[in-house]
C-alpha positions in Angstrom: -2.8 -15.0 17.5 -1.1 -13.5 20.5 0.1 -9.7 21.0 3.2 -9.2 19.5 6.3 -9.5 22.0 8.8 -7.8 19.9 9.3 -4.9 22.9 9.8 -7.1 25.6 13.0 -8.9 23.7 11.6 -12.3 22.5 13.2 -13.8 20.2 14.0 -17.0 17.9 17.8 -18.7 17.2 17.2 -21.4 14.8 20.1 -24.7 15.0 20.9 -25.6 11.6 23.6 -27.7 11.6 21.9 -31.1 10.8 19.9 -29.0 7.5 16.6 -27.5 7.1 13.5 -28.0 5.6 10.2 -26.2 5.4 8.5 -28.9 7.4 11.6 -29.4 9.7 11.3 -25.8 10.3 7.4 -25.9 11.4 7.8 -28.4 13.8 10.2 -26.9 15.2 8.4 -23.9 15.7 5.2 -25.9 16.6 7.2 -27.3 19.1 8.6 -24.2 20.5 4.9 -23.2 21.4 3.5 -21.3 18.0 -0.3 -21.8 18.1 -1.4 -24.7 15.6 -4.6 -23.2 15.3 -3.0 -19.6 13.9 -0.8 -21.6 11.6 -3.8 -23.6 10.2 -5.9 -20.4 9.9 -3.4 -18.7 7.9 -3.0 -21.6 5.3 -6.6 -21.6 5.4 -6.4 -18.0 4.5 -4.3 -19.3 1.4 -5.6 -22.3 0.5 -9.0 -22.6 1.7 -9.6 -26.8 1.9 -6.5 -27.9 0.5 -4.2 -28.6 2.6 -4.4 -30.2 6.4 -1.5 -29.7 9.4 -0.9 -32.2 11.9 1.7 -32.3 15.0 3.0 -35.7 15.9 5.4 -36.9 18.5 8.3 -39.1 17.4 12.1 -39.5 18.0 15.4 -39.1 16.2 18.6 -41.0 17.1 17.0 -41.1 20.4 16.2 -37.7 21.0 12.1 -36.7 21.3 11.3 -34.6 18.2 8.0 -32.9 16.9 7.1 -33.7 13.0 4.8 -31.3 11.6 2.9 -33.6 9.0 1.4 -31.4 6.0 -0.7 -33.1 3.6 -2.6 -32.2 0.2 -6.5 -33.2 0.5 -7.2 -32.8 -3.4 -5.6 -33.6 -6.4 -2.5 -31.2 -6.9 -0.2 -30.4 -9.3 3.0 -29.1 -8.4 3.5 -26.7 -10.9 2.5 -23.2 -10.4 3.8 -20.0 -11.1 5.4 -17.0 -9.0 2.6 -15.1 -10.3 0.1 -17.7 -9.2 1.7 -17.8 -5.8 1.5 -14.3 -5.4 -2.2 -13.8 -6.3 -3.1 -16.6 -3.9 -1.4 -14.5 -1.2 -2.7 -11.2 -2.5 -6.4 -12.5 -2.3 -6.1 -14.2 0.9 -8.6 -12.1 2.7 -8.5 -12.6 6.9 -4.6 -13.4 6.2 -2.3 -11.4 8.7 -0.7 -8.2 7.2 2.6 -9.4 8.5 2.4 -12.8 7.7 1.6 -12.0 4.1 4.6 -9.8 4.0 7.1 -12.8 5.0 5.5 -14.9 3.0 5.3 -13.2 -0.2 8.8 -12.0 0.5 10.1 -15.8 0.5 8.4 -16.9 -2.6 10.1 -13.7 -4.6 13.5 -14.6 -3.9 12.9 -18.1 -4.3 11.7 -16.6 -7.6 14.6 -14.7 -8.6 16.8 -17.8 -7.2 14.9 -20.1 -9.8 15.4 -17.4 -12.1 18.8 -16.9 -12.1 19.9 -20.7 -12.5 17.3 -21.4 -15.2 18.5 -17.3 -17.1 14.9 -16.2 -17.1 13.2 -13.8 -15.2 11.4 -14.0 -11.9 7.4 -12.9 -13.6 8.3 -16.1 -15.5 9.2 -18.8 -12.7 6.8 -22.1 -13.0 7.8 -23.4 -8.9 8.1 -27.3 -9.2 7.8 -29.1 -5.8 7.5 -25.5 -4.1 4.6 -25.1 -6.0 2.8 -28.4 -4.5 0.0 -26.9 -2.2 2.2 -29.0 1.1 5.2 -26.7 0.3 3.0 -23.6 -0.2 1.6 -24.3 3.5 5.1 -24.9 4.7 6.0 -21.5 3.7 2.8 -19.7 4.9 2.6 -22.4 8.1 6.3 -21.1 8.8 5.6 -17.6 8.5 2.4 -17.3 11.0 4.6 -19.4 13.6 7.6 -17.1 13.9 4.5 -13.8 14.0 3.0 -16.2 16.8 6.1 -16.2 18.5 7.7 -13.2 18.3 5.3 -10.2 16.5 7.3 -8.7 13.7 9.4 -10.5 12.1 12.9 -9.4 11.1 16.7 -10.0 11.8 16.3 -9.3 15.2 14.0 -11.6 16.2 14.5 -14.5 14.2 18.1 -15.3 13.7 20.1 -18.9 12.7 23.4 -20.2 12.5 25.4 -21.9 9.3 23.5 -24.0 7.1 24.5 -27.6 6.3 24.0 -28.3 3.1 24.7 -32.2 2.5 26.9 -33.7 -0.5 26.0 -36.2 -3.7 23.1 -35.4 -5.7 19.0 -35.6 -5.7 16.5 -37.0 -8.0 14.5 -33.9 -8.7 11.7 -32.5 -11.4 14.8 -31.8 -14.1 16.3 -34.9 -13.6 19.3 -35.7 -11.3 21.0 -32.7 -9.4 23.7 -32.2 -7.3 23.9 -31.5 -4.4 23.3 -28.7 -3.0 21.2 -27.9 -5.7 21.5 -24.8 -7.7 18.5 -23.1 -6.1 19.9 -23.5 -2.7 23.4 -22.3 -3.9 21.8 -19.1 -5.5 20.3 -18.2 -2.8 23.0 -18.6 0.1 25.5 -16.6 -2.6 23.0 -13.6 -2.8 22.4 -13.6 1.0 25.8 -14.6 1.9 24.7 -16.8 4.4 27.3 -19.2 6.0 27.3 -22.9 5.2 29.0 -26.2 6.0 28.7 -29.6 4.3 27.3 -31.5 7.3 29.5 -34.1 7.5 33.2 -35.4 5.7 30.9 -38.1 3.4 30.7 -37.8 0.1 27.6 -38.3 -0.2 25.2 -36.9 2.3 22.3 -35.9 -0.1 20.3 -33.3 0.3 20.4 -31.9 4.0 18.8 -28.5 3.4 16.1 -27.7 0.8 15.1 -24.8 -1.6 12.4 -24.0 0.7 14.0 -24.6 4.1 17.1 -22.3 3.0 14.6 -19.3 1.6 13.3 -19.1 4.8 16.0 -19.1 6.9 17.8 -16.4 4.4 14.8 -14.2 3.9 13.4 -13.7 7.3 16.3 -14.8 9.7 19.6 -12.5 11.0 22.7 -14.8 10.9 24.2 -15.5 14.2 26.7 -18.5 14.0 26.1 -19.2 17.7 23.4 -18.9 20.3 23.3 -15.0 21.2 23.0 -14.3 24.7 19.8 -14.7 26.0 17.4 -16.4 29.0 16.3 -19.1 26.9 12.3 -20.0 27.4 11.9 -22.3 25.5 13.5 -25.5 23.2 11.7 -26.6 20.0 12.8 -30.0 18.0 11.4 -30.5 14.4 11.7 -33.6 12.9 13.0 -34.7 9.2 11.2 -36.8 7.8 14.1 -39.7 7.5 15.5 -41.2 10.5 19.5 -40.8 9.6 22.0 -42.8 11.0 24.8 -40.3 11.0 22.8 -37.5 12.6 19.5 -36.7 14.5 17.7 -35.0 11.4 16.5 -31.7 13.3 16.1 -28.7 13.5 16.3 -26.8 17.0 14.0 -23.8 17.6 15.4 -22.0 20.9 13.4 -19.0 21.9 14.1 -16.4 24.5 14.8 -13.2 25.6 16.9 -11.3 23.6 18.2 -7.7 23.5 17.8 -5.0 20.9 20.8 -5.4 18.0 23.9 -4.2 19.0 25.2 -1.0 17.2 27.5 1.6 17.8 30.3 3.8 15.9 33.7 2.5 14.5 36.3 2.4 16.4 40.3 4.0 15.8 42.2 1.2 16.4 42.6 -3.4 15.9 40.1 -3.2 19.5 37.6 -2.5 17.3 34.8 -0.8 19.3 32.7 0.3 15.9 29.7 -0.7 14.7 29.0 -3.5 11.9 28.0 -3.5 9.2 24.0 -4.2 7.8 23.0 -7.2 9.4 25.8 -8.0 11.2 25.1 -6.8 14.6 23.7 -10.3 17.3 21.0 -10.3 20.1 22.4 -9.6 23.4 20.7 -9.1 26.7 20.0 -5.7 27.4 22.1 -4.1 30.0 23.4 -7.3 31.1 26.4 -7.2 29.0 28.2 -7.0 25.9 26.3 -7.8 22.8 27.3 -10.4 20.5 28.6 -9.4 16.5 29.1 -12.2 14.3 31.8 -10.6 11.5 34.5 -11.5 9.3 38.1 -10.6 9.2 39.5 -10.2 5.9 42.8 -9.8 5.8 46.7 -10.3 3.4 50.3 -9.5 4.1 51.7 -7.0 1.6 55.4 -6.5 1.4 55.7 -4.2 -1.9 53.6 -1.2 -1.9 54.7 2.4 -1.4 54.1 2.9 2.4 53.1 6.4 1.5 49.8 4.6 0.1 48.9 2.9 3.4 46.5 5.8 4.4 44.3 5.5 2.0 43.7 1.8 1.7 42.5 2.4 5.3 40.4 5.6 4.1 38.7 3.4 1.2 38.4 0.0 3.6 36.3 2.2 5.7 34.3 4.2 2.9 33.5 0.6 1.7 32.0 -0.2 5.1 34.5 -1.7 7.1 33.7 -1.5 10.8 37.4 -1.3 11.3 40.7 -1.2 9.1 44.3 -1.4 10.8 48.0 -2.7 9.8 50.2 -4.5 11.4 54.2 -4.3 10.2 55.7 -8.1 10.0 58.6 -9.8 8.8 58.2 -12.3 6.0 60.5 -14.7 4.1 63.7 -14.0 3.0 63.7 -11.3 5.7 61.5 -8.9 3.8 59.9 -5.7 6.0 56.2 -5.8 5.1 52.2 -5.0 6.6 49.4 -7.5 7.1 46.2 -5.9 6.3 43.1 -6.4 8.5 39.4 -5.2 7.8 36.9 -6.1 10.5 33.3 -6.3 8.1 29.8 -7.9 8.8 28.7 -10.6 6.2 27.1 -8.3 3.7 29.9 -5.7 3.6 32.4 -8.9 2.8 32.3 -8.8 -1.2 32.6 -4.7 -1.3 35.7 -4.9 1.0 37.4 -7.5 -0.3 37.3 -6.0 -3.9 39.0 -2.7 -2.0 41.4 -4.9 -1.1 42.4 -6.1 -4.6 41.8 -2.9 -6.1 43.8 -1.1 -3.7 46.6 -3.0 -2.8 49.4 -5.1 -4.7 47.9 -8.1 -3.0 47.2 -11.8 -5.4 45.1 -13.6 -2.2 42.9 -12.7 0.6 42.1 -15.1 3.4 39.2 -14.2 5.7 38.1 -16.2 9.3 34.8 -15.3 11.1 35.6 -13.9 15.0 32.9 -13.0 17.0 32.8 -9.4 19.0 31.2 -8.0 22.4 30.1 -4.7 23.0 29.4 -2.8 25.0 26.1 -0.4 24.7 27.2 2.5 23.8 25.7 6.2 23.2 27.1 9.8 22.9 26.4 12.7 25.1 27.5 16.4 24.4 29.4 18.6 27.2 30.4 22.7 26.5 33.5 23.6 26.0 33.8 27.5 26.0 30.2 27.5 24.5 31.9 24.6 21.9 29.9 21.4 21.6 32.6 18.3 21.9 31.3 14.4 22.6 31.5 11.9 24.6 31.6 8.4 24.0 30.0 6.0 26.5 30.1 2.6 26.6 28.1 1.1 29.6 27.2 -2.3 30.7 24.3 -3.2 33.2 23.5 0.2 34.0 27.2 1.4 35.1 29.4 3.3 32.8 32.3 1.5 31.2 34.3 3.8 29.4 33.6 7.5 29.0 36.0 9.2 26.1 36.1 12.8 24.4 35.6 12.2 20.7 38.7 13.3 19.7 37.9 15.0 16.6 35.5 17.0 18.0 38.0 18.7 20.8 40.6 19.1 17.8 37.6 20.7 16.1 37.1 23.3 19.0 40.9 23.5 20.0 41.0 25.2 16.1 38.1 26.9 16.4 38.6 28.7 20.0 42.9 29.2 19.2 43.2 27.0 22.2 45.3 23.8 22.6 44.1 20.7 22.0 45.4 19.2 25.2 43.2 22.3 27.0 39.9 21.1 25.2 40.7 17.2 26.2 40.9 17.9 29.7 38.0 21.0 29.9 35.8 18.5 27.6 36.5 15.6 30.6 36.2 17.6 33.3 32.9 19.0 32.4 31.8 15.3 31.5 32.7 14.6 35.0 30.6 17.7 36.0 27.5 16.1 34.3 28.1 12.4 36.0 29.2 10.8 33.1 32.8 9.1 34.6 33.7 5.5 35.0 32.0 3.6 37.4 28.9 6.2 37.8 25.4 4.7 36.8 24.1 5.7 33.7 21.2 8.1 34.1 18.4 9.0 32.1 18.6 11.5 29.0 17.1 14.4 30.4 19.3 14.1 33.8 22.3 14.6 31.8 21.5 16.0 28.7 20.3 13.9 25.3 22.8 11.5 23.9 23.2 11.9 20.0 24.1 8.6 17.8 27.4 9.1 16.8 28.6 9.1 13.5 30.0 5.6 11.8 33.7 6.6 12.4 35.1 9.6 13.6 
């Protein structure tokens, strides 16, 4: 297995949007240039002459495809339980550290999925089909490609777009189902994932399984497009039904990808904060701006005591909004009122949007997803009369952008040194001029210029 590549930016944006499955997702990654040979030793590591992995070349709807063909080599049964599962993975000696992690990590919120739609709890899961030695190998299999490709896995280096789910319902182990099953729907609602149908038919089936989707939401980032990136390499994985309405694939794209964006809130609608957990996208570093795939959730308000205003902001932001602003509009009948707005990454959605009820007078909240670009972004400390005041740079391919005095820290000083504020904004700039940091200049290391300090999450 090759030397983890995490440092040098490589990465993994998974194409969803014709479904996934465990064995769709192999392929894929097979395809993409994980080593077969790591991903057969780990599954050996697992289940030691059970299971075998082949890698076979065919087509869908015309386009050339990889299908990763997993097959059982003894009698099987596919009925075990989570604690089965995770003893096999416990004892699997010569099993990589972090492909054990992932994998165990899968299996426990498929666990508390199952457990959740059948009211029991996860210790007492008995996996159907995921418990088939093919499916367990699909999960381990998936696992030691994404360490082959990209080291250490996590939401930086593997990340995927919205899910399409399918329509109509599936023969499975407790009878008919629909579709998407229960499992699936438990486990996109606890990650928050975004999904799509697949298609205005009534009856897709099943486009993305339990399996497939715990991947994807365990180990993957969500990015609802391709981040920017140098892209290496393209990886198809096959389905194993040739569809008419679709090519039934999934696309493994891998290259070189910055670090995740981050950053402090901004003051204003521009929105130059940070987001939220898991919200931030892979962008090439110091090439530009990186990506953020967020949510604004947002409703028009036309009969609350304006005097409240401030502190629907206030809590918006304690709840972790990256950003919280009004705007004053005119609605029917000619009535004065505000819209709302609360910029929030995908996990900070639910939180907010309860602020927003609780807070305001409000019966509805609509929400659309926008994506941001940022700029890097760091804070450097200049003297002021022996007074400490920041300031915030945002720089893009090794040039400052935007160089700013954190304006709560010269209001700070002003009060402290009985000075005018005004006096501390322009003292605080000049000296930041002093030290090179200025529009246009090139940003230079630390220690020429002092250490920059992460800001805090809004000023």
């Amino acid at each position: 297995m090759r030397a983890p590549e995490t440092a040098s930016g490589t990465a993994v944006w998974l194409d969803l949007s014709a479904g996934v499955a465990g064995d769709m997702l192999l392929g894929a990654l097979l395809d993409a240039g994980a080593s077969l040979n790591a991903v057969r030793s780990a599954v050996e590591a697992v289940v030691p002459g059970l299971v075998s992995i082949e890698l076979s070349a065919c087509q869908r709807s015309g386009l050339r495809a990889s299908r990763a063909v997993v097959s059982s080599l003894a009698e099987d049964h596919p009925h075990r339980s989570w604690a089965t599962i995770r003893g096999l993975l416990a004892a699997a000696t010569g099993l990589n550290a972090e492909v054990c992690r992932c994998a165990t990590s899968v299996f426990a919120h498929l666990a508390e999925a199952e457990g959740e739609v059948h009211g029991i709890p996860a210790d007492a899961v008995e996996f159907h089909e995921v418990g088939s030695w093919d499916s367990i190998a699909d999960v381990v299999g998936v696992c030691a490609a994404l360490v082959d490709l990209v080291g250490e896995v996590s939401t930086s280096t593997v990340r995927a777009g919205a899910i399409a789910l399918g329509s109509g319902s599936v023969r499975a182990a407790h009878g008919r189902l629909p579709v998407p099953g229960p499992a699936v729907l438990s486990l996109v609602a606890r990650s928050g994932w975004p999904v799509v149908t697949g298609g205005a038919e009534s009856d897709l089936g099943e486009l993305a399984t339990p399996t497939g989707v715990a991947l994807v939401t365990t180990l993957a980032g969500v990015a609802t497009v391709l981040p920017p990136s140098r892209v290496q390499r393209v990886g198809v994985g096959a389905g194993a039904r040739e569809r008419a309405d679709r090519a039934n694939v999934v696309r493994a794209i891998v290259g070189r990808f910055g670090p995740v964006g981050a950053g402090s809130a901004g003051d204003g609608p521009a929105g130059d904060g940070a987001a939220g957990d898991g919200a931030a996208e892979v962008g090439l570093v110091g090439d530009g701006p990186a990506t953020e795939s967020l949510l604004v959730l947002e409703t028009n308000v036309d009969d609350l005591d304006p005097r409240v205003w401030p502190t629907v902001l206030e809590a918006l932001l304690d709840a972790g909004a990256a950003d919280a602003w009004l705007t004053p509009i005119l609605m029917k009948k000619g009535r004065p009122a505000h819209t709302v707005h609360a910029l929030v990454s995908l996990g900070a959605a639910d939180v907010v949007r309860e602020v927003l009820f609780a807070h305001t007078s409000t019966l509805g909240v609509r929400e659309y997803a926008v994506a941001r670009h940022t700029l890097a972004r760091s804070w450097v400390p200049v003297a002021v009369d022996g007074e400490t005041v920041r300031i915030k740079v945002g720089s893009r391919a090794g040039r400052i952008v935007q160089a700013t005095v954190e304006f709560e820290d010269a209001r700070a000083a002003a009060q402290r040194l009985g000075r005018p504020v005004r006096e501390v904004l322009a003292a605080a700039e000049a000296a930041a001029a002093v030290a090179g940091i200025a529009r246009g200049l090139s940003v230079r290391p630390d220690e020429e210029r002092g250490a920059a300090t992460t800001g805090p999450q809004r000023a």
